[in-house]
LUMSE-424178 format. One line per 8 residues: number of its first residue (from 1); their letters; for each residue x, y, z of N, C-alpha, C, CB. Coordinates in steps of 0.2 Angstrom, whole numbers, plus 2048, in hexadecimal, padded with zeros to 3 digits. Glycine has a CB too. Layout:
<rs>
NUM = A = X:Y:Z:X:Y:Z:X:Y:Z:X:Y:Z ~ ...
</rs>
This chain:
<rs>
1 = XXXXXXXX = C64:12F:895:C5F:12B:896:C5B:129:88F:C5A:12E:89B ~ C59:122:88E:C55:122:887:C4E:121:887:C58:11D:882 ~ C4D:128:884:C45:128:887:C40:128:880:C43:131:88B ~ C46:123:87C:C41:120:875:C46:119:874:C40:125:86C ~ C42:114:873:C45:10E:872:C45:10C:868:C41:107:877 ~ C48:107:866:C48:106:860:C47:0FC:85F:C4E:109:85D ~ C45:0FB:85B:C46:0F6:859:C41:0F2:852:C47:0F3:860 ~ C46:0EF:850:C44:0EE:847:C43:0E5:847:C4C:0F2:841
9 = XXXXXXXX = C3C:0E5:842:C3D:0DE:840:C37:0DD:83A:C3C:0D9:848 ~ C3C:0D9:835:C37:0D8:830:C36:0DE:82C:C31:0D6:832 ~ C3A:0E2:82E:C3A:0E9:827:C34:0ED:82C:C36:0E6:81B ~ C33:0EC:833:C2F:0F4:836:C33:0F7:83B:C27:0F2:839 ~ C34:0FC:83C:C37:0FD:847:C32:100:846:C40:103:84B ~ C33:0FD:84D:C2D:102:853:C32:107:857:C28:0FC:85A ~ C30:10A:857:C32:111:85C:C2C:113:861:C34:119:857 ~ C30:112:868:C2B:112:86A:C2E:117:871:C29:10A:86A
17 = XXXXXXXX = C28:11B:873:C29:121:879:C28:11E:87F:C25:127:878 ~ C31:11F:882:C31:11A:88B:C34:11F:88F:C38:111:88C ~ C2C:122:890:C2E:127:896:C29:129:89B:C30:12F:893 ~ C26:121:89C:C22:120:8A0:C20:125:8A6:C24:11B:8A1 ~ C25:127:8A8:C25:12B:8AF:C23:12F:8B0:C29:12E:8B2 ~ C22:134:8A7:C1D:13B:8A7:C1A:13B:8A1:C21:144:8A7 ~ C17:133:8A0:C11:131:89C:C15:135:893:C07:137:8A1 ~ C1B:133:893:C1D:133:88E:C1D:13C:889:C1A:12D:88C
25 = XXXXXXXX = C1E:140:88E:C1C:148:88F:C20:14B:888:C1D:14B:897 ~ C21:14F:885:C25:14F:87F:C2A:155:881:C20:150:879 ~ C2F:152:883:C33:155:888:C3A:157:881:C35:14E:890 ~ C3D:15B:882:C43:15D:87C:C48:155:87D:C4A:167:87F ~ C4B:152:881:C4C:14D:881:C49:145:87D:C4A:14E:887 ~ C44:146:87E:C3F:13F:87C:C3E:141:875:C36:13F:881 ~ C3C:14A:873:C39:14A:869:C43:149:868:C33:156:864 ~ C46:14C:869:C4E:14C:866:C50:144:865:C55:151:86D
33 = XXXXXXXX = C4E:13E:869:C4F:138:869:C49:135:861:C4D:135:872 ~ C45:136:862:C3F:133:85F:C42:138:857:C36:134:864 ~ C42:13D:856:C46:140:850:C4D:13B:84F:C49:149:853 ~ C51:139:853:C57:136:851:C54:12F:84E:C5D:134:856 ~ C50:12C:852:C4E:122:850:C49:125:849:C47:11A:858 ~ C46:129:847:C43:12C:841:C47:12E:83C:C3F:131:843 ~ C4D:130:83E:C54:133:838:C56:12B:838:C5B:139:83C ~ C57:126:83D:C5B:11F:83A:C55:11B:838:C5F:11A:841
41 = XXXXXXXX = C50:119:83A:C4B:117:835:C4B:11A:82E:C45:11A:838 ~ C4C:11F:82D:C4A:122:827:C51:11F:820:C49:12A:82A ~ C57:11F:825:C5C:11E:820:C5F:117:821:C61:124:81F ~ C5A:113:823:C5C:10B:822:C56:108:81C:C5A:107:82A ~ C5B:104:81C:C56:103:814:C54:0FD:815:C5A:103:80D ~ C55:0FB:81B:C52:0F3:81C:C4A:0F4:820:C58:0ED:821 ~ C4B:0FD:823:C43:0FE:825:C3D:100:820:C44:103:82A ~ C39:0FC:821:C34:0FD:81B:C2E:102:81F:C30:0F4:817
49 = XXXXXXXX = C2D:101:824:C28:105:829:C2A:106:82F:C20:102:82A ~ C26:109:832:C26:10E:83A:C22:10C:840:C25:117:83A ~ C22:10A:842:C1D:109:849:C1C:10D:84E:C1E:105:84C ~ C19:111:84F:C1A:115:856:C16:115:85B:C1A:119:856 ~ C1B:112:861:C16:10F:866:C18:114:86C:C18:106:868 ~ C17:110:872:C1A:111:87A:C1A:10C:87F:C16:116:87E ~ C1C:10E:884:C1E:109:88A:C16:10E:88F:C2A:10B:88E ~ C15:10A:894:C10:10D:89B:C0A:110:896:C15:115:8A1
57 = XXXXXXXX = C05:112:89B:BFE:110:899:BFB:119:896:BF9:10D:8A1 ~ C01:11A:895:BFD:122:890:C03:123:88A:BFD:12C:895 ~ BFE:125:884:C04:124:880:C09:12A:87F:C00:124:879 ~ C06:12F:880:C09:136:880:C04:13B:883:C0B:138:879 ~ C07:13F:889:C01:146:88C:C03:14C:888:C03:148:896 ~ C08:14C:884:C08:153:882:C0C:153:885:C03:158:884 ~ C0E:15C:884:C15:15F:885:C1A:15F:88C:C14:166:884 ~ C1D:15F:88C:C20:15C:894:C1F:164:896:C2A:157:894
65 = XXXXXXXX = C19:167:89B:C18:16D:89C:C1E:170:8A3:C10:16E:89F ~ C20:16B:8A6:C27:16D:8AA:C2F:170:8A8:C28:166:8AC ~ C30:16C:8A1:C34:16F:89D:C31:177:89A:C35:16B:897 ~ C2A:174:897:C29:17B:894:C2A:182:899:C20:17B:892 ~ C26:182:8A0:C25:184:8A3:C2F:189:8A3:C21:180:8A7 ~ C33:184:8A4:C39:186:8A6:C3C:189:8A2:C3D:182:8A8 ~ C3B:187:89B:C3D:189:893:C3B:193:892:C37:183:88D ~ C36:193:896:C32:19B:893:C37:19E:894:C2B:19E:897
73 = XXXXXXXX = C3A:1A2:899:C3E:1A6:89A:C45:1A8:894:C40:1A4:8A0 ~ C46:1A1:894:C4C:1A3:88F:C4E:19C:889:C52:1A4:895 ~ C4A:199:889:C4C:192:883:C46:192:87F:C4E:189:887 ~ C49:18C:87B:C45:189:876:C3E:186:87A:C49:184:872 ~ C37:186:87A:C32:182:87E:C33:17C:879:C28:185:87E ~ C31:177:87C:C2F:171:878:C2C:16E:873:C2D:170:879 ~ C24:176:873:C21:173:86E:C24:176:869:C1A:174:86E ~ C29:178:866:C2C:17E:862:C30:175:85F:C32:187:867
81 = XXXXXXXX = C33:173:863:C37:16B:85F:C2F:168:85D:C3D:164:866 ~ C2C:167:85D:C26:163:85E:C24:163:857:C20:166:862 ~ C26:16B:852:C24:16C:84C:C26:166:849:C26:172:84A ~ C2F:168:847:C34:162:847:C32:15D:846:C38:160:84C ~ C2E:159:84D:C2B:152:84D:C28:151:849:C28:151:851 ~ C21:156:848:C1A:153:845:C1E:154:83E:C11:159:847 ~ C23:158:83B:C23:158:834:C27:151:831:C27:15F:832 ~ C2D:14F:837:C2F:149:834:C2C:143:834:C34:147:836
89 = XXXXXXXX = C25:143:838:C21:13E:83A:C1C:13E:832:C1D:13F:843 ~ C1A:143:830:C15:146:82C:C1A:145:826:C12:14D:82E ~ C20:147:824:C25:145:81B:C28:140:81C:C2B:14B:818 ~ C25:13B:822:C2C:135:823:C2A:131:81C:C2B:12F:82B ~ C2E:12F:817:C2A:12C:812:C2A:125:811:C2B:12E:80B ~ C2D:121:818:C29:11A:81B:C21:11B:81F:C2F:117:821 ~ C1F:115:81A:C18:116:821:C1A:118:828:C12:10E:822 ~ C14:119:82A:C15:119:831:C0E:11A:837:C1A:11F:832
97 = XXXXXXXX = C10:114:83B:C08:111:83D:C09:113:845:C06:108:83C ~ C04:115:846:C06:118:850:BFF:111:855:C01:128:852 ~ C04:10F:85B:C00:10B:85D:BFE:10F:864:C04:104:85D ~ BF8:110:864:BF4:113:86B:BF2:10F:870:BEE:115:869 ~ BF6:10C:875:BF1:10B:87A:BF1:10D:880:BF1:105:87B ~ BEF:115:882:BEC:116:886:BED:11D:885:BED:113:88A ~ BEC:123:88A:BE9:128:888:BEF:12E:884:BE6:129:88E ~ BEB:133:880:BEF:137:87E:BED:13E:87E:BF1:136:878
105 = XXXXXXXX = BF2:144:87F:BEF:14A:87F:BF3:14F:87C:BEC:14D:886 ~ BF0:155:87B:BF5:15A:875:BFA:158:872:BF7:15F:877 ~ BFE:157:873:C03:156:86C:C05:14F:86A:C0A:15A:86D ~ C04:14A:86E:C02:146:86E:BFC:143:868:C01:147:874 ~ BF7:146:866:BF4:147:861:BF6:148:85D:BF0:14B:862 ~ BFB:14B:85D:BFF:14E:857:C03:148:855:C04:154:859 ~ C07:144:858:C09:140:856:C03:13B:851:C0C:13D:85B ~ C01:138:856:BFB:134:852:BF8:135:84C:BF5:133:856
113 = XXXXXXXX = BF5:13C:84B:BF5:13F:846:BF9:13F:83F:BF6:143:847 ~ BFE:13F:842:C05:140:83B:C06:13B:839:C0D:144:83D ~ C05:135:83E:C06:12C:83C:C03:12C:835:C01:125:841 ~ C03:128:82E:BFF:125:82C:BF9:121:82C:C02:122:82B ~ BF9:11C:831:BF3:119:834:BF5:119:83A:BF1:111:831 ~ BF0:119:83F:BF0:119:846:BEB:116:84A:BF1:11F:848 ~ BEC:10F:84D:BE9:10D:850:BE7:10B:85B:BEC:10A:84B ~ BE3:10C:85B:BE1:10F:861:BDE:109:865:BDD:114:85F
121 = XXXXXXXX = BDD:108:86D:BD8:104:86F:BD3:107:870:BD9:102:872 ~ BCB:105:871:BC7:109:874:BC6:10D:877:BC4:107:875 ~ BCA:10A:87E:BCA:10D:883:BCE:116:881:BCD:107:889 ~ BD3:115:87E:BD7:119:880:BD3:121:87F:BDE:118:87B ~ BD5:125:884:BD2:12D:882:BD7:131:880:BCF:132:888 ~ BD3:136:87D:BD6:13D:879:BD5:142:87B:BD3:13E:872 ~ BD8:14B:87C:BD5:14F:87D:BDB:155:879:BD1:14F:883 ~ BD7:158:878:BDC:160:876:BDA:165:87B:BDA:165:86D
129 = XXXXXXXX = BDF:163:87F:BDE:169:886:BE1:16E:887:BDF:168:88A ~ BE4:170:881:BE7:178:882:BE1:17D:884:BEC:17B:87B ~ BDB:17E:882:BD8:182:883:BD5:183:88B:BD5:181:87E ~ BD8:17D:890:BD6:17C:895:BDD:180:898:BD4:175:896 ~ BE2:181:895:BE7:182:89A:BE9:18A:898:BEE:17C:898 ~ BE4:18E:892:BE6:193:88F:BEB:196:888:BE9:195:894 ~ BEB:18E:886:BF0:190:87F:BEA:18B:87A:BFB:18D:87F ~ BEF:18A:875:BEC:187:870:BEF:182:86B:BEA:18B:86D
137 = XXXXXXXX = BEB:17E:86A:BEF:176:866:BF2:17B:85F:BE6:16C:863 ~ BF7:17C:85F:BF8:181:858:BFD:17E:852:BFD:188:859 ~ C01:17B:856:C08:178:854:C04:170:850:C0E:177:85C ~ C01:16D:856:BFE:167:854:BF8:166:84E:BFB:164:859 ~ BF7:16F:84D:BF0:16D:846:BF2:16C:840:BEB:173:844 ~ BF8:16B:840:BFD:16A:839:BFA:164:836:C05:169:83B ~ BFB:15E:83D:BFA:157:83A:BF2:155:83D:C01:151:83E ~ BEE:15B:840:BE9:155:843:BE1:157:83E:BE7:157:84F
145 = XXXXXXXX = BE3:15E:83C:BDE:163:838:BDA:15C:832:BE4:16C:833 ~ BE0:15E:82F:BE0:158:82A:BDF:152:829:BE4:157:828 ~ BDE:150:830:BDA:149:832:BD4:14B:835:BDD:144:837 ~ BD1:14E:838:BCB:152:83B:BC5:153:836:BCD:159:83E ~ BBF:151:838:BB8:152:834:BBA:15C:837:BAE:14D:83A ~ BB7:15F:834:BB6:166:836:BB5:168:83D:BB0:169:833 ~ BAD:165:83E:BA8:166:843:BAB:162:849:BA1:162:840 ~ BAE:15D:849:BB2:157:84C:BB7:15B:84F:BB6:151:848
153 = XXXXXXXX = BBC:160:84B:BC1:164:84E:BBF:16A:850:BC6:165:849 ~ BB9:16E:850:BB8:175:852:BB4:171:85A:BB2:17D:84C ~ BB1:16D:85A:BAE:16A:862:BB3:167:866:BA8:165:862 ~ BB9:164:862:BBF:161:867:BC4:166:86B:BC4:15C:864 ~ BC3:169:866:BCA:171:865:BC8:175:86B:BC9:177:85C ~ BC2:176:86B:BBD:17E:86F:BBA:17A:876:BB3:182:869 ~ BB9:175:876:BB8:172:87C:BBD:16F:880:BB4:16D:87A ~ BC3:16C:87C:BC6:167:881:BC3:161:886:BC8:16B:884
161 = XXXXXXXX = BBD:15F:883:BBB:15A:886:BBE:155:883:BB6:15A:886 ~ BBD:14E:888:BC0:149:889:BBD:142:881:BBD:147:891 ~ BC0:13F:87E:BBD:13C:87A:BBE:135:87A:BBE:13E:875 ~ BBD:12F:877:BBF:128:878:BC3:125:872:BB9:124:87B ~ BC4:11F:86F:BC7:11C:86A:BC3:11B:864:BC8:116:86B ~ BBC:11A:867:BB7:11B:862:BB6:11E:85D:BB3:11B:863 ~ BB6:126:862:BB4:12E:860:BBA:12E:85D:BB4:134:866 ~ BC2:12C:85F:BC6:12E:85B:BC7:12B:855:BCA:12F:85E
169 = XXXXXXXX = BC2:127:853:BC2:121:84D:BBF:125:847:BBE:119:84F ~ BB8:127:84B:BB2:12B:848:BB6:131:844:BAD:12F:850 ~ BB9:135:846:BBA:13D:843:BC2:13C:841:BB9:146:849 ~ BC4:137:840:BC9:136:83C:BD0:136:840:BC9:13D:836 ~ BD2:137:847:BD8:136:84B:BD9:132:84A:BD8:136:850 ~ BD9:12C:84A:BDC:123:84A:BD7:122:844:BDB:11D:853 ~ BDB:11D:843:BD9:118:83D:BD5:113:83F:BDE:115:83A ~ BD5:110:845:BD1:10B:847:BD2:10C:84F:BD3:104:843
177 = XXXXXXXX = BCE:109:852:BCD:108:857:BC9:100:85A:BCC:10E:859 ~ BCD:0FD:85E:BCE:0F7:860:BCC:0F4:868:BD4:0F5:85F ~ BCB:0EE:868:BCB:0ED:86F:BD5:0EB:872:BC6:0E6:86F ~ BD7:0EC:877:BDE:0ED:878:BE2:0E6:876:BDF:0EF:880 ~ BDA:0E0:878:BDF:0DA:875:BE2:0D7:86C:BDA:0D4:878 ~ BDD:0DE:86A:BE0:0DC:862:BE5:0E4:860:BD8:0DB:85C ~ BE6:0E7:864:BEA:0EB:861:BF0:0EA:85F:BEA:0EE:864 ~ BF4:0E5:85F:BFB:0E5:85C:BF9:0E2:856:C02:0E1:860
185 = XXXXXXXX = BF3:0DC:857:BF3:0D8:852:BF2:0DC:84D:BEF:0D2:852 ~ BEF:0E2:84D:BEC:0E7:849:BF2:0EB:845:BE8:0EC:84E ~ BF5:0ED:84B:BFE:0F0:849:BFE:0EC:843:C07:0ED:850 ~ C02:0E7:846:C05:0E1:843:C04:0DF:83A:C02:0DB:847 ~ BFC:0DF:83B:BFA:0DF:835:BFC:0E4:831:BF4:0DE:835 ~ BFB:0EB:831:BFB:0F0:82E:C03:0EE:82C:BF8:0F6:833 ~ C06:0ED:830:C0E:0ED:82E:C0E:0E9:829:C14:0EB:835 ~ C0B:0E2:82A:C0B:0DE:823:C0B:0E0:81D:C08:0D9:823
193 = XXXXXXXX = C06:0E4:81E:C02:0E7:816:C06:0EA:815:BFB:0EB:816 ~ C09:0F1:819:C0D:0F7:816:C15:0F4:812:C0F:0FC:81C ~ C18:0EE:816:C1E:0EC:814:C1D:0E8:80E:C20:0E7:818 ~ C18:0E7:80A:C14:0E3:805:C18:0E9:7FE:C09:0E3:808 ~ C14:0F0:7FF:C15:0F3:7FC:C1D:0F5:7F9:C12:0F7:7FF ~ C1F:0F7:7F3:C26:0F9:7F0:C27:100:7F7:C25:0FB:7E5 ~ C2E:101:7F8:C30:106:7FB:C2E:10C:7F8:C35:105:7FB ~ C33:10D:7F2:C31:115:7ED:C28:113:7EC:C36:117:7E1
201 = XXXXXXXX = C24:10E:7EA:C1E:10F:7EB:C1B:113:7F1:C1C:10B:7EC ~ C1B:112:7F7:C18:112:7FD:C18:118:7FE:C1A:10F:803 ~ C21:11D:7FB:C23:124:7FC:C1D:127:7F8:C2B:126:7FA ~ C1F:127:7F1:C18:128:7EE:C14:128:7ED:C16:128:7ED ~ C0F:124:7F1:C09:123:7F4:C07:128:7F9:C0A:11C:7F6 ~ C0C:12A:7FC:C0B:12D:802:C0D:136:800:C12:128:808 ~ C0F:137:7FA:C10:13C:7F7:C09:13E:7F3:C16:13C:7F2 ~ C06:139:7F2:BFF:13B:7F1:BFB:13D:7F5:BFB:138:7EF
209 = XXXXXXXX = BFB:13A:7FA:BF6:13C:7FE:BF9:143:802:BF4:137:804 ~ BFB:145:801:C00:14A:802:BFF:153:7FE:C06:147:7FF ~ BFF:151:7F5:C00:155:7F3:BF9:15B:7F4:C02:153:7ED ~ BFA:15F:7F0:BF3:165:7EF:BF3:162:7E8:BF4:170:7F1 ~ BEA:162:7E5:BEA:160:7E0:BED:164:7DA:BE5:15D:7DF ~ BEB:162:7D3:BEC:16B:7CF:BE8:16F:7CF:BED:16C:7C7 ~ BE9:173:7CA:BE2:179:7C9:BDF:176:7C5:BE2:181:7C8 ~ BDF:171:7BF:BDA:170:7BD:BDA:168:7BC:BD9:175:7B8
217 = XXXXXXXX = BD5:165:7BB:BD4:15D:7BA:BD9:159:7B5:BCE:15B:7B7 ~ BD8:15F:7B0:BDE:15C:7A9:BE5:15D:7AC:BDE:161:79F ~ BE6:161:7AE:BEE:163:7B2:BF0:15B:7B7:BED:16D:7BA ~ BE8:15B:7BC:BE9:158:7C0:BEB:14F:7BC:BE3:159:7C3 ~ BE6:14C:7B9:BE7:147:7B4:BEE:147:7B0:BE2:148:7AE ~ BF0:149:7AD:BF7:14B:7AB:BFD:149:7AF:BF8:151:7AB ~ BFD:14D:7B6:C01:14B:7B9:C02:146:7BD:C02:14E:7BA ~ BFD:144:7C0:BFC:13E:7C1:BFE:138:7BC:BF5:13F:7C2
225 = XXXXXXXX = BFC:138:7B5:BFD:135:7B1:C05:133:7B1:BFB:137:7AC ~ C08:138:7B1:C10:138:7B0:C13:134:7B7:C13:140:7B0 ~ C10:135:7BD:C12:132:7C1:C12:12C:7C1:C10:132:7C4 ~ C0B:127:7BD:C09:123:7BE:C0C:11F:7BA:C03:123:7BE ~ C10:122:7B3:C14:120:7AF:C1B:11E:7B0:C14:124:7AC ~ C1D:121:7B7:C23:122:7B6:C25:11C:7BD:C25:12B:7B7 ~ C20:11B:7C0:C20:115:7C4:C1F:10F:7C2:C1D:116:7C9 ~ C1B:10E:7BC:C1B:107:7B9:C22:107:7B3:C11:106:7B4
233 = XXXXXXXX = C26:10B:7B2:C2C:10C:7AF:C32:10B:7B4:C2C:114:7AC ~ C32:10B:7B8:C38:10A:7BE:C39:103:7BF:C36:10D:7C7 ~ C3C:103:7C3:C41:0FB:7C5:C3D:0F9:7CA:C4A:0FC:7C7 ~ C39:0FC:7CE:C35:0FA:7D1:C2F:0F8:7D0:C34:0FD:7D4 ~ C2D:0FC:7CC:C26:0F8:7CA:C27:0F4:7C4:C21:0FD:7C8 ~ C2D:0F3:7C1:C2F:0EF:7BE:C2E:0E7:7C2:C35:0F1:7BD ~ C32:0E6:7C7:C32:0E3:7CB:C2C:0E2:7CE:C37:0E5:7CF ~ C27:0E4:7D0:C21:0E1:7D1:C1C:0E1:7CF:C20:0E2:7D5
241 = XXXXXXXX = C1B:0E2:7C7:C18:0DD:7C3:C1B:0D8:7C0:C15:0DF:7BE ~ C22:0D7:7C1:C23:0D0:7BD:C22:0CB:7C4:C2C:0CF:7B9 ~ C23:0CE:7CB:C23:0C9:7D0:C1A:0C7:7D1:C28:0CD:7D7 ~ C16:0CB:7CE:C0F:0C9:7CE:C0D:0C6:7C8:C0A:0CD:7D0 ~ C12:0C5:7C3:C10:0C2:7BE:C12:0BA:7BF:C13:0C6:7B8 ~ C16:0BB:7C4:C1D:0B6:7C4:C1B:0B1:7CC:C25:0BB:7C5 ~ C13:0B4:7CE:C11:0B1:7D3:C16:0B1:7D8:C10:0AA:7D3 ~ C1A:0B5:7DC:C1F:0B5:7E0:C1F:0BC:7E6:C25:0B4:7DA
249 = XXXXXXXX = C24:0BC:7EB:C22:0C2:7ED:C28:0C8:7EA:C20:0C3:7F6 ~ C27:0CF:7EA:C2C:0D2:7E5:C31:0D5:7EB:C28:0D9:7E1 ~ C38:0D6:7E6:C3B:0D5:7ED:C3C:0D8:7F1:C40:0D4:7ED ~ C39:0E0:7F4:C3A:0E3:7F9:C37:0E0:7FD:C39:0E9:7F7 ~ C32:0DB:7FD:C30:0D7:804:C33:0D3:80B:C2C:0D3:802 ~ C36:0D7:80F:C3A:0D5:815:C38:0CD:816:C37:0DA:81C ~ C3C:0C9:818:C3B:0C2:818:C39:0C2:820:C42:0BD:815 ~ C35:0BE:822:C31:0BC:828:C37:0B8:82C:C29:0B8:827
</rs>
């Protein structure tokens, strides 16, 4: 059964989770699928970014607890592949923009988190409700810690209370949050901009925000410098200052 769909256009795929039936639950099945269209995304070269959407009116509940539940005795649980996910979602070194319209919970979060940018409608809620069920969001603080105000993550974490698009705009979960009738246009856009960008740029780009800095400013300056050196010395950045010198667009830009 394919419980992730694909499809590419203009240098973006969207991958998108169609498993409506159990609110798109993160079943070993559903991450092992969405891991493969993230391995073919990744080594096509005509894909410049990622989209990640769904089918039905929740984006993801979290872990498919039916499997988990069956898994204890003697298998792998779910959230154990889950790791997997958030890390290829988090070093994928195409952008990658997650589209939210409608609700998400525990690991689920995690995705959204590990997107790049992530865009949300108002309405949609949020909650980290493991502490409701006895365990704990552990696996998912990998990708959500790092987007979280402090204070934002010790009251969502210890409560488990319910939150909205706004709140999640507020302490750093999504990137924006919308009303439902502008949310693709919102996608959409974002995808324009990122395809805009050189490919080894974008990776790059994305290796910054990434690194830990040095230990000291001059170390830090330095290497930075070298970087900064070595990408206005390439064939790519070659390529797009003569194409803005040249009024024109540079050629990694997907043709409409």
């Amino acid at each position: 059964m394919d419980l992730v769909r694909t499809a590419t256009d203009a240098g973006v795929t969207t991958v998108t989770l169609d498993s409506p039936a159990n609110r798109n639950a993160l079943s070993t099945p559903l991450m092992s699928q969405l891991l493969d269209a993230l391995s073919a995304a990744l080594t096509d070269p005509a894909v410049r970014a990622v989209t990640l959407s769904h089918t039905g009116p929740v984006f993801c509940s979290g872990a498919d607890l039916k499997e988990t539940a069956a898994a204890r005795a003697s298998g792998r649980v779910p959230a154990e592949l889950l790791a997997d996910v958030l890390a290829a979602l988090w070093e994928f070194p195409k952008p990658v923009v997650c589209r939210v319209a409608g609700p998400a919970r525990a690991g689920g979060l995690g995705l959204i988190a590990a997107a790049d940018i992530a865009v949300c409608v108002r309405e949609a809620t949020f909650a980290f409700t493991e502490v409701r069920l006895g365990v704990i969001p552990a696996v998912i603080s990998a990708t959500v810690l790092p987007r979280l105000s402090p204070r934002a993550a010790t009251e969502l974490y210890l409560t488990g209370e319910v939150f909205d698009g706004v709140r999640a705009a507020e302490v750093g979960l999504v990137t924006k949050a919308v009303s439902a009738e502008a949310l693709d246009a919102t996608v959409a856009a974002y995808c324009d901009a990122l395809v805009q960008g050189g490919p080894l740029a974008l990776a790059g780009a994305k290796q910054l925000l990434r690194r830990a800095p040095a230990a000291s400013i001059r170390a830090e300056l330095a290497e930075l410098s070298e970087r900064s050196a070595a990408y206005f010395r390439s064939a790519e950045g070659t390529e797009g200052v003569n194409a803005f010198r040249e009024k024109r667009p540079p050629s990694w830009v997907p043709a409409q």
